[in-house]
C-alpha positions as CSV (number, residue, x, y, z in Angstrom):
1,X,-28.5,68.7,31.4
2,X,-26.9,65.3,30.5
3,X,-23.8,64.9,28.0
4,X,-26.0,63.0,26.0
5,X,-28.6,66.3,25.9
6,X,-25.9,68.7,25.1
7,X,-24.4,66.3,22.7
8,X,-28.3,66.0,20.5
9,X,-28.8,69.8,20.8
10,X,-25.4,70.3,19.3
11,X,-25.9,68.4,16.5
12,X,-29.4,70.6,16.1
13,X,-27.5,73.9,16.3
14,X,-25.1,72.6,13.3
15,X,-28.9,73.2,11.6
16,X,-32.2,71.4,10.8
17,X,-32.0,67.5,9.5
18,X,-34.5,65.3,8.7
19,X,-35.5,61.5,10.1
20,X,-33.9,60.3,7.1
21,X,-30.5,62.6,7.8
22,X,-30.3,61.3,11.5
23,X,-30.1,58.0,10.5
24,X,-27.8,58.6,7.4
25,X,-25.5,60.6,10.1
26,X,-26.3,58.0,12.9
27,X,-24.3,55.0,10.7
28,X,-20.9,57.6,10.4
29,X,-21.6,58.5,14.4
30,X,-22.2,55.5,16.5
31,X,-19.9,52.9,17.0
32,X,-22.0,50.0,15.9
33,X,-23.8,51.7,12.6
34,X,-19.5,52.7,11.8
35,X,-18.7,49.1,12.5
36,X,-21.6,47.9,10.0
37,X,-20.5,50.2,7.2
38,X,-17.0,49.2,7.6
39,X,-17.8,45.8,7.5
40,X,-20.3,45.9,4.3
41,X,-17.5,47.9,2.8
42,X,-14.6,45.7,3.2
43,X,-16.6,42.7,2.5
44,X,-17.5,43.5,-0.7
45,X,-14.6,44.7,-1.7
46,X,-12.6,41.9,-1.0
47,X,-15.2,39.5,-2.9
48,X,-15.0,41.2,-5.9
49,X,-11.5,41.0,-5.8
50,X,-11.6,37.6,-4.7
51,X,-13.7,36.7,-7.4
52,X,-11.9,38.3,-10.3
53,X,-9.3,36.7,-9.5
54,X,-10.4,33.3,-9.0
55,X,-12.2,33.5,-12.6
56,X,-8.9,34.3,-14.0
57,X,-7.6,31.6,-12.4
58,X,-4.4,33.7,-10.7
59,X,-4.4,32.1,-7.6
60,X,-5.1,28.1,-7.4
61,X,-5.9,27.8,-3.2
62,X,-8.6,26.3,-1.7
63,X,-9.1,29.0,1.3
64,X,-9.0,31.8,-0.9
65,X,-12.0,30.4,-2.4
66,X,-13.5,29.6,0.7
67,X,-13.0,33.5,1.8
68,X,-14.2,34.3,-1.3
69,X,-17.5,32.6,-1.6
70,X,-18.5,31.8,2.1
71,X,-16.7,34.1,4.7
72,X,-17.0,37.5,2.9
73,X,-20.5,36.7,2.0
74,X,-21.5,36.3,5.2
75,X,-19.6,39.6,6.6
76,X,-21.5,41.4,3.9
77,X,-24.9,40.1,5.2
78,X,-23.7,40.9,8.9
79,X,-22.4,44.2,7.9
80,X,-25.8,45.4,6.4
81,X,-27.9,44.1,8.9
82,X,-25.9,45.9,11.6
83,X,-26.6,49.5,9.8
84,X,-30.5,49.4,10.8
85,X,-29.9,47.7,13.9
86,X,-27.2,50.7,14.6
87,X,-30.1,53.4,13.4
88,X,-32.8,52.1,15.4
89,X,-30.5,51.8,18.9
90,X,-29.8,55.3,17.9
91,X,-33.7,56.3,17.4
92,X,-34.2,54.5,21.0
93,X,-31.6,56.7,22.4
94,X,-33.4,60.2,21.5
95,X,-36.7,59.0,23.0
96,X,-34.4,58.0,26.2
97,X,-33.4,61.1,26.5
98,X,-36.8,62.8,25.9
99,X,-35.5,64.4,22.6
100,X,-38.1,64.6,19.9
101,X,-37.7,63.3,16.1
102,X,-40.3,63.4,13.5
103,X,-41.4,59.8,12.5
104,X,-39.7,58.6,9.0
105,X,-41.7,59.6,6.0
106,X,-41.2,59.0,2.2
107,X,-42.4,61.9,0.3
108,X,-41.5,61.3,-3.2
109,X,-42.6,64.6,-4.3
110,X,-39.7,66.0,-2.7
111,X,-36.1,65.1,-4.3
112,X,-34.4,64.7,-1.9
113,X,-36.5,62.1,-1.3
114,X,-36.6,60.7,-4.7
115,X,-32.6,60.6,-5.0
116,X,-32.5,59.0,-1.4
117,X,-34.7,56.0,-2.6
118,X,-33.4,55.8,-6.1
119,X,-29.9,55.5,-4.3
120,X,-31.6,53.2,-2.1
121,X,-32.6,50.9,-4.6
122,X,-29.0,51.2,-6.8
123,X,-27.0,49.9,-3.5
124,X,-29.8,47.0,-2.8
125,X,-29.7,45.9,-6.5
126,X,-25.5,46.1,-6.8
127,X,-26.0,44.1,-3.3
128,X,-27.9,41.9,-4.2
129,X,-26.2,41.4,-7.7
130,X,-22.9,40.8,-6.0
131,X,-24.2,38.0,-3.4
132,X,-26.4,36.1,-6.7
133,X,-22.8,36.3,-8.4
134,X,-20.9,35.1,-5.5
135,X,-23.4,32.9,-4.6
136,X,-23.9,31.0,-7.7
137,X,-20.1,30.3,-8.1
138,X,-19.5,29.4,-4.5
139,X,-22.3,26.8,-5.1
140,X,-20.4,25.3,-7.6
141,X,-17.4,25.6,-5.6
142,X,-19.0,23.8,-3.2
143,X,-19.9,21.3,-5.3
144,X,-16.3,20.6,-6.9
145,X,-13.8,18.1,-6.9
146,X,-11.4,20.3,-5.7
147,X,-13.6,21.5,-3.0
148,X,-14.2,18.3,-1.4
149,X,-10.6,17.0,-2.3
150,X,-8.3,19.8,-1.2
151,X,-10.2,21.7,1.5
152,X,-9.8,18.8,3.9
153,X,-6.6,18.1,2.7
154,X,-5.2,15.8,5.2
155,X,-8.6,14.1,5.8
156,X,-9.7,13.5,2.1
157,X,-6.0,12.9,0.4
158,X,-6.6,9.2,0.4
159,X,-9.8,9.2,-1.5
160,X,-8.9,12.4,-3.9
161,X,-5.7,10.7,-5.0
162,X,-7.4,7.9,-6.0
163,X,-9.8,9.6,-7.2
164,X,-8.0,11.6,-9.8
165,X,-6.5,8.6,-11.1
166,X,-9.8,6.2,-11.2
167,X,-12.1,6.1,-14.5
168,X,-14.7,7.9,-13.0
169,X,-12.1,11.0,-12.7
170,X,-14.5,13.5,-14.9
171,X,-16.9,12.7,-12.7
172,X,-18.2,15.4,-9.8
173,X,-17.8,13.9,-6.6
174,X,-21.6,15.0,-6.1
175,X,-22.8,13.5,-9.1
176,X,-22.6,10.4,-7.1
177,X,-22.2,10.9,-3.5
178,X,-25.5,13.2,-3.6
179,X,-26.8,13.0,-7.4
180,X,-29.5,15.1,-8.6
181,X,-32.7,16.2,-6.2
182,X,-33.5,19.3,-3.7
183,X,-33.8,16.1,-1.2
184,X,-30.7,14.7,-1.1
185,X,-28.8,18.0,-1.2
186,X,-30.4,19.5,1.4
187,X,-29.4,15.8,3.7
188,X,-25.6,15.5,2.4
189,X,-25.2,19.7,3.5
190,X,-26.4,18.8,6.9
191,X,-24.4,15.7,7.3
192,X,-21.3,17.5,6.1
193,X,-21.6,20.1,9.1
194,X,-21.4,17.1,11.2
195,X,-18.0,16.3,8.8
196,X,-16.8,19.8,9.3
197,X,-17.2,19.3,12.8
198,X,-15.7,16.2,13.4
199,X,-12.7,17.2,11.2
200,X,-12.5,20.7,13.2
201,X,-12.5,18.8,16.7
202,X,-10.4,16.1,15.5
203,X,-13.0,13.0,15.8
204,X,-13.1,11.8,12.3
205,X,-12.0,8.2,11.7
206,X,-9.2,6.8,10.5
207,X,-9.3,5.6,8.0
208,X,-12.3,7.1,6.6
209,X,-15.2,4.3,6.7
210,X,-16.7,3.2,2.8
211,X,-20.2,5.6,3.1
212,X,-22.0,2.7,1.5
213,X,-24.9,2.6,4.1
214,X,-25.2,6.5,3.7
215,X,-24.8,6.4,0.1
216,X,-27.8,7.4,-2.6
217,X,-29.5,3.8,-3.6
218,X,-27.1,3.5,-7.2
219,X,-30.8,3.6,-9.3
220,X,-30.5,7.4,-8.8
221,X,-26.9,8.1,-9.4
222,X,-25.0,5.1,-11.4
223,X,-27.5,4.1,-13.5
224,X,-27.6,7.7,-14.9
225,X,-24.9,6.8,-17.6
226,X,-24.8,3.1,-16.5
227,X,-28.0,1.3,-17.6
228,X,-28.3,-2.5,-16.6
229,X,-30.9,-3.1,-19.9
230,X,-27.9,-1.9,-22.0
231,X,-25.2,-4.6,-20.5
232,X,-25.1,-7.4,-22.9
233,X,-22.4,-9.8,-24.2
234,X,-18.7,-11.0,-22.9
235,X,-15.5,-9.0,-22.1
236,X,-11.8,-10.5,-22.2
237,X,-10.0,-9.3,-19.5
238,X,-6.4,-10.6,-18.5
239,X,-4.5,-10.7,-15.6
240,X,-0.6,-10.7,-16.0
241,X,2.0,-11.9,-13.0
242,X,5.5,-12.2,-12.5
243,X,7.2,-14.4,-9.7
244,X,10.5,-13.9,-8.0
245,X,11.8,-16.8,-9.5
246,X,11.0,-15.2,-13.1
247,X,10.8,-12.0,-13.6
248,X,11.2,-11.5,-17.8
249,X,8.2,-14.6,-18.8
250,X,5.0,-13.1,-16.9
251,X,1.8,-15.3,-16.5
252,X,-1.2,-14.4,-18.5
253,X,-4.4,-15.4,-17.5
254,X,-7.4,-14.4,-20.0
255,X,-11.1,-14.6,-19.2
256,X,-14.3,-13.9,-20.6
257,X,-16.4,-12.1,-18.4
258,X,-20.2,-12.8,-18.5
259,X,-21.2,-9.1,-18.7
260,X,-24.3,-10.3,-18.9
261,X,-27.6,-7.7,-19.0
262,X,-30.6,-8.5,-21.3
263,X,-30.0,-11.1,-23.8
264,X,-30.9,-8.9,-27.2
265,X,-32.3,-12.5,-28.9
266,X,-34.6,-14.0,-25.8
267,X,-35.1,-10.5,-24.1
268,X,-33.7,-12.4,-21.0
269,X,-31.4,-11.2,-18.1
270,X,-28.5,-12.8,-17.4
271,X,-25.2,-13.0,-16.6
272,X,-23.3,-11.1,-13.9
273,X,-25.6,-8.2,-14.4
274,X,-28.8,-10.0,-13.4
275,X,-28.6,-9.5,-9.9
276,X,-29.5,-5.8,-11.1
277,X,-32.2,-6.6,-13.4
278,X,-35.4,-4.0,-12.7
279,X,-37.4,-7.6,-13.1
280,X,-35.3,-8.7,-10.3
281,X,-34.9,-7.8,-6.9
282,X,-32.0,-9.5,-4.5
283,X,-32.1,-8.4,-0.6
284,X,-29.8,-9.8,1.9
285,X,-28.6,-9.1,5.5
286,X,-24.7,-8.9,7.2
287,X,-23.9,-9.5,9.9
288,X,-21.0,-6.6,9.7
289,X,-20.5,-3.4,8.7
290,X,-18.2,-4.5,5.8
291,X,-20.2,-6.7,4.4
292,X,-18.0,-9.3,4.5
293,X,-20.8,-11.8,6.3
294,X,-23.6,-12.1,4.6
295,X,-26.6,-14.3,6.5
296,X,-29.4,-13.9,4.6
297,X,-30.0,-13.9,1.0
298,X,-33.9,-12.9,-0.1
299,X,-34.4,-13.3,-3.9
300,X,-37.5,-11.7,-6.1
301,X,-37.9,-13.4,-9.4
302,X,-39.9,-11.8,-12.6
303,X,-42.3,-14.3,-12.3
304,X,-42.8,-12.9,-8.9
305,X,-41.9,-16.0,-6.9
306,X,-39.8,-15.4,-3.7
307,X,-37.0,-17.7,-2.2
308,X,-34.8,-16.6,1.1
309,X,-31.6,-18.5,1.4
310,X,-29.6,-18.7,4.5
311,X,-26.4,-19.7,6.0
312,X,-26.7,-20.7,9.8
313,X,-23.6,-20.7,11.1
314,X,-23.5,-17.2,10.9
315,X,-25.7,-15.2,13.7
316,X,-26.8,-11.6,13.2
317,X,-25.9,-9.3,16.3
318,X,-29.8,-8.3,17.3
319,X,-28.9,-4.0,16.3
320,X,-28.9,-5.2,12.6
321,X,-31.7,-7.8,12.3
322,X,-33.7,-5.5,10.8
323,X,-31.0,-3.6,8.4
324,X,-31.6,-5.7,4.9
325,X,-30.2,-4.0,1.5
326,X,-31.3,-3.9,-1.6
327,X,-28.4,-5.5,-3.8
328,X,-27.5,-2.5,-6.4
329,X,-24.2,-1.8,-8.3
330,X,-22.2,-0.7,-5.0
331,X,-22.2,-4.3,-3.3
332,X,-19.7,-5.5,-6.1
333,X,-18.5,-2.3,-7.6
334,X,-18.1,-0.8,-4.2
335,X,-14.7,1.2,-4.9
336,X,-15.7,2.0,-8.5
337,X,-13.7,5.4,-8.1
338,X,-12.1,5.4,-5.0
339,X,-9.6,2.4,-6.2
340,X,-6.4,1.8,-4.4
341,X,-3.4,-0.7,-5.6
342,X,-1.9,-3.9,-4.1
343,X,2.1,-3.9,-3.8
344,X,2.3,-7.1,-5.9
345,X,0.0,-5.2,-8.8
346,X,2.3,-2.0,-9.3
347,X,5.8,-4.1,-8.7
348,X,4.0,-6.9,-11.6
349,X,3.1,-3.3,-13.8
350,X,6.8,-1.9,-13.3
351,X,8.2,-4.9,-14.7
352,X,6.0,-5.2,-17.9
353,X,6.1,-1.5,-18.9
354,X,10.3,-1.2,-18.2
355,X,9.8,1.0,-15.3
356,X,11.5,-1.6,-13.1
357,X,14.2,-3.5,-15.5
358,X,13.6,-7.2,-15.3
359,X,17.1,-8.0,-16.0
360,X,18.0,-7.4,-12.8
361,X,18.4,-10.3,-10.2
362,X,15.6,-10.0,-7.5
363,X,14.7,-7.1,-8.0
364,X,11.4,-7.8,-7.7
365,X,11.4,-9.4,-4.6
366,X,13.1,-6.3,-2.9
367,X,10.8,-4.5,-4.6
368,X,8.1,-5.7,-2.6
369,X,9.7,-5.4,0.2
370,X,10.8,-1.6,0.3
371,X,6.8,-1.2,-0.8
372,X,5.6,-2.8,1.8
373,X,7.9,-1.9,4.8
374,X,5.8,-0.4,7.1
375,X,7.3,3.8,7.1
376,X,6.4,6.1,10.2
377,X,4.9,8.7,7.2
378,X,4.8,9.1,3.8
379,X,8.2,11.9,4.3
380,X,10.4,9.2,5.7
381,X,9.2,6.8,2.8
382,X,10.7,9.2,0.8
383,X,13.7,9.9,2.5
384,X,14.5,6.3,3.1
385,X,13.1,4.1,0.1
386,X,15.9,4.1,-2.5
387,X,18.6,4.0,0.1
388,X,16.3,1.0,1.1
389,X,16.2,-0.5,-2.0
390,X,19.9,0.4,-3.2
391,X,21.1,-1.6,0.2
392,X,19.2,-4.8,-0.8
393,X,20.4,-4.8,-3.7
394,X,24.0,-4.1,-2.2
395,X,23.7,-7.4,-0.2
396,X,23.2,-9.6,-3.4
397,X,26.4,-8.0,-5.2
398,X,27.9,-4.8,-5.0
399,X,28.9,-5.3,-8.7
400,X,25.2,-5.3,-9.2
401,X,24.6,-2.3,-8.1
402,X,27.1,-0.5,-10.1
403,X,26.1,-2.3,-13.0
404,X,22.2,-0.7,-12.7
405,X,22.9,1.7,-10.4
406,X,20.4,4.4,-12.8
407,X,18.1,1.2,-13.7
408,X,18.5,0.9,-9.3
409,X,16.8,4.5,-9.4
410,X,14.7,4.5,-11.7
411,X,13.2,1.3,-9.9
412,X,12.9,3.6,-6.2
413,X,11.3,6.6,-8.0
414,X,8.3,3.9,-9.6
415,X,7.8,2.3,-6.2
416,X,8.3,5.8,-4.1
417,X,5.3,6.9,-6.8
418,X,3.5,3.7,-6.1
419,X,3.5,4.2,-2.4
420,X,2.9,7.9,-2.3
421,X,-0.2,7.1,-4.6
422,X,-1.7,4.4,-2.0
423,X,-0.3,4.7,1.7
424,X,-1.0,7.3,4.3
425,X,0.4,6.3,7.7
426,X,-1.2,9.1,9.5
427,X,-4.9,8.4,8.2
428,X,-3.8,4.3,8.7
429,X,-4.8,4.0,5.3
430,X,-2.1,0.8,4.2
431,X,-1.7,-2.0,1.7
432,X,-5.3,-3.3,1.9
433,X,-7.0,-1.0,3.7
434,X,-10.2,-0.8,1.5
435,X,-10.6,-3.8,-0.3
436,X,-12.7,-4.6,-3.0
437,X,-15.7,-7.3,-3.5
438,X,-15.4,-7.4,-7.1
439,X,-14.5,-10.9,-8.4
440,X,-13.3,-12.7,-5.6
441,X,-9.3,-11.8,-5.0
442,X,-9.9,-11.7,-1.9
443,X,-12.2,-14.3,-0.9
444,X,-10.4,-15.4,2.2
445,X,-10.8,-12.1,4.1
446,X,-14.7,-12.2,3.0
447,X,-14.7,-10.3,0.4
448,X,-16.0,-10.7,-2.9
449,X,-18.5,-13.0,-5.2
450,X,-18.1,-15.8,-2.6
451,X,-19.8,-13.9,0.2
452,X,-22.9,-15.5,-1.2
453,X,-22.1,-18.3,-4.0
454,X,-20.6,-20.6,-1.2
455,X,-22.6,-23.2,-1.7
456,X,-23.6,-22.8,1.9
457,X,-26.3,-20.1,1.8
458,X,-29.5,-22.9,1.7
459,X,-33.3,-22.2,1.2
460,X,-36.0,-24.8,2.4
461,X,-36.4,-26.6,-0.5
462,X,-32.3,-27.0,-0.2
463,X,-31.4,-25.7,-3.1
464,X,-27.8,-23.2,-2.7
465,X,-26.3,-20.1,-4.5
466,X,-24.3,-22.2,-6.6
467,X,-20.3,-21.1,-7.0
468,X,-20.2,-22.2,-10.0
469,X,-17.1,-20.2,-12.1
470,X,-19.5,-20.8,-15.6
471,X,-21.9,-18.1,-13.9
472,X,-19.4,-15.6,-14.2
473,X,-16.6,-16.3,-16.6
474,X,-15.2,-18.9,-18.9
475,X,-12.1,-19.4,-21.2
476,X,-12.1,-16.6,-24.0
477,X,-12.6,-18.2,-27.5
């Protein structure tokens, strides 16, 4: 007789059990049912603790979430599918051996029976109450901020940063990367496993690309709080600039943005905001990822008339003939959130809120440079910048320096802050990395309003997209 024999008709002589007992026993006596039970047990253990203690907010870390809400849950689910899988290898083994059980029977006039199920359906509703709980809040931990900011931490620090600091800092990263739908969930979860991926291998790029082409057409996600119809009327905004040479009398330049939208007297669009109108559609075509060549300009008037406006001297590589885009908020606004500084802007802010004292003699123009010295990583920035700054200073006058020595470090802690808040050497992110085609700052690298009001973009009849500043702006009165 086999050791398997002796070992069933032991188990008989310790007295009669039912189906229902053998596979009860089977999970405590087989290696895989004890693995299942363990499993199941520790899991859920460990996500209710988990999730206690995230609600009362006692530990603030990112993986301890993730545990929480998508490991555990998923050694739960393994754990109780490995009990029936443990019980029916066991069932296969008796008939291997030839030993005889009765088939499985639920005879509710017997209670045993009845307390067996009622049990039965306790543990399946406490399961399935504990995976809806953890569930529901690991979807919204998916969906958070923090999740996307902090879980990637080296990857996403750039763009969280900003983030935090940016208008748009109460709102979900979702709400406008994905927006609301079953549809466009369901693509941005499968495109992040290909992000998970590429982060886990080490393929991502760096610096991370502007998603524009990816990106939810702004209809669906901006123009949930921003509506176009609703734009109407000027706004003064000014632009204030030292120079080396003086650094106490700033220059102030004011202008009056043509905000533009429909006209509330003639019901018209116009104004910057008319390239949005819903009565207007504007298409073009670049020749580059960034945007930053522009070769064909298609324009859709309400009166339904169409007119295409090219520029010649600019030829589209033949993978892109066919990629045209519908103009929407993102191709003037397209770091809305994700806004990063320019040296000369926080050394010009420094100097007009105190944080660097004017009264010191080039200060700004060192200024600049320890900002813009190019560091190997952000932690020798901060070893080396006010030493940095402290020694240019030094070469103007030693006196100096004694004289502000505190102002001195005051000044490195603004500009260390500055650069912490906008430079990442090890994701290549720099001064200008992701520049913005709002107004037209930039116009020499391509960027901006000028990518199409050149006066070079022609349609047959010859007229141009005019450049002509009144379109946009004008003196504030």
């Amino acid at each position: 007789m086999s050791d398997a024999e002796n070992k069933y008709q032991s188990e008989e002589a310790e007295g009669q059990r039912t189906p229902w007992g053998h596979i009860i026993r089977g999970m405590w006596r087989s290696p895989l049912g004890l693995l299942g039970v363990s499993i199941t047990t520790v899991s859920i253990t460990l996500m209710v603790v988990g999730l206690v203690i995230d609600m009362l907010g006692l530990v603030e870390n990112p993986y301890a979430a993730i545990a929480t809400y998508l490991v555990l849950p998923g050694g739960m689910i393994t754990g109780l599918l490995l009990i029936p899988v443990a019980a029916y290898l066991r069932r296969r083994e008796f008939h291997k051996h030839g030993i005889s059980r009765e088939h499985l029977k639920i005879n509710l006039s017997d209670h045993k029976h009845r307390r067996f199920v009622i049990a039965l359906i306790v543990l399946t509703v406490v399961n399935f109450a504990i995976l809806a709980i953890v569930g529901y809040e690991g979807y919204h931990f998916t969906e958070s901020p923090y999740f996307c900011g902090v879980v990637c931490h080296d990857v996403m620090a750039p763009e969280y940063t900003a983030y935090q600091r940016s208008p748009h800092s109460k709102v979900k990263c979702v709400e406008c990367h994905i927006g609301p739908g079953a549809e466009w969930f369901v693509q941005a979860k499968i495109s992040g496993l290909r992000q998970v991926a590429a982060v886990m291998t080490g393929t991502f790029s760096r610096p991370i690309p502007a998603p524009v082409s990816h990106l939810r057409p702004a209809r669906d996600t901006c123009e949930q709080c921003h509506w176009p119809e609703k734009f109407h009327g000027k706004k003064v905004k000014s632009f204030t600039h030292f120079t080396n040479e003086d650094q106490v009398n700033p220059e102030v330049v004011e202008i009056a943005l043509h905000i533009g939208g429909r006209n509330r007297h003639s019901g018209a669009f116009e104004g910057i905001h008319w390239h949005v109108s819903k009565d207007v559609e504007v298409r073009y075509l670049a020749a580059d990822d960034k945007r930053t060549q522009i070769a064909r300009v298609k324009v859709k008037r309400p009166d339904g008339s169409e007119e295409e406006f090219v520029k010649s001297d600019i030829e589209v590589p033949a993978e892109r003939e066919g990629m045209w885009r519908t103009m929407d908020c993102i191709d003037c606004h397209n770091r809305p959130t994700h806004v990063y500084d320019m040296p000369e802007d926080r050394v010009d802010f420094g100097l007009l809120s105190d944080k660097i004292n004017p009264a010191i003699p080039g200060i700004r123009e060192d200024s600049l440079a320890v900002l813009t010295k190019e560091y190997a990583s952000r932690d020798e920035a901060e070893a080396m910048m006010a030493d940095e700054l402290r020694a240019l200073q030094t070469q103007r006058s030693e006196e100096q320096v004694v004289k502000y020595g505190e102002d001195i470090n005051k000044a490195a802690a603004y500009l260390l802050e500055a650069y912490l808040g906008n430079i990442w050497p090890k994701m290549n992110v720099t001064w200008g990395t992701y520049k913005g085609h709002l107004g037209h700052q930039d116009a020499d690298d391509g960027y901006g309003c000028w990518r199409c009001h050149d006066e070079e973009h022609q349609s047959e009849s010859g007229k141009t997209i005019t450049q002509d500043c009144s379109l946009c702006h004008d003196e504030p009165k």
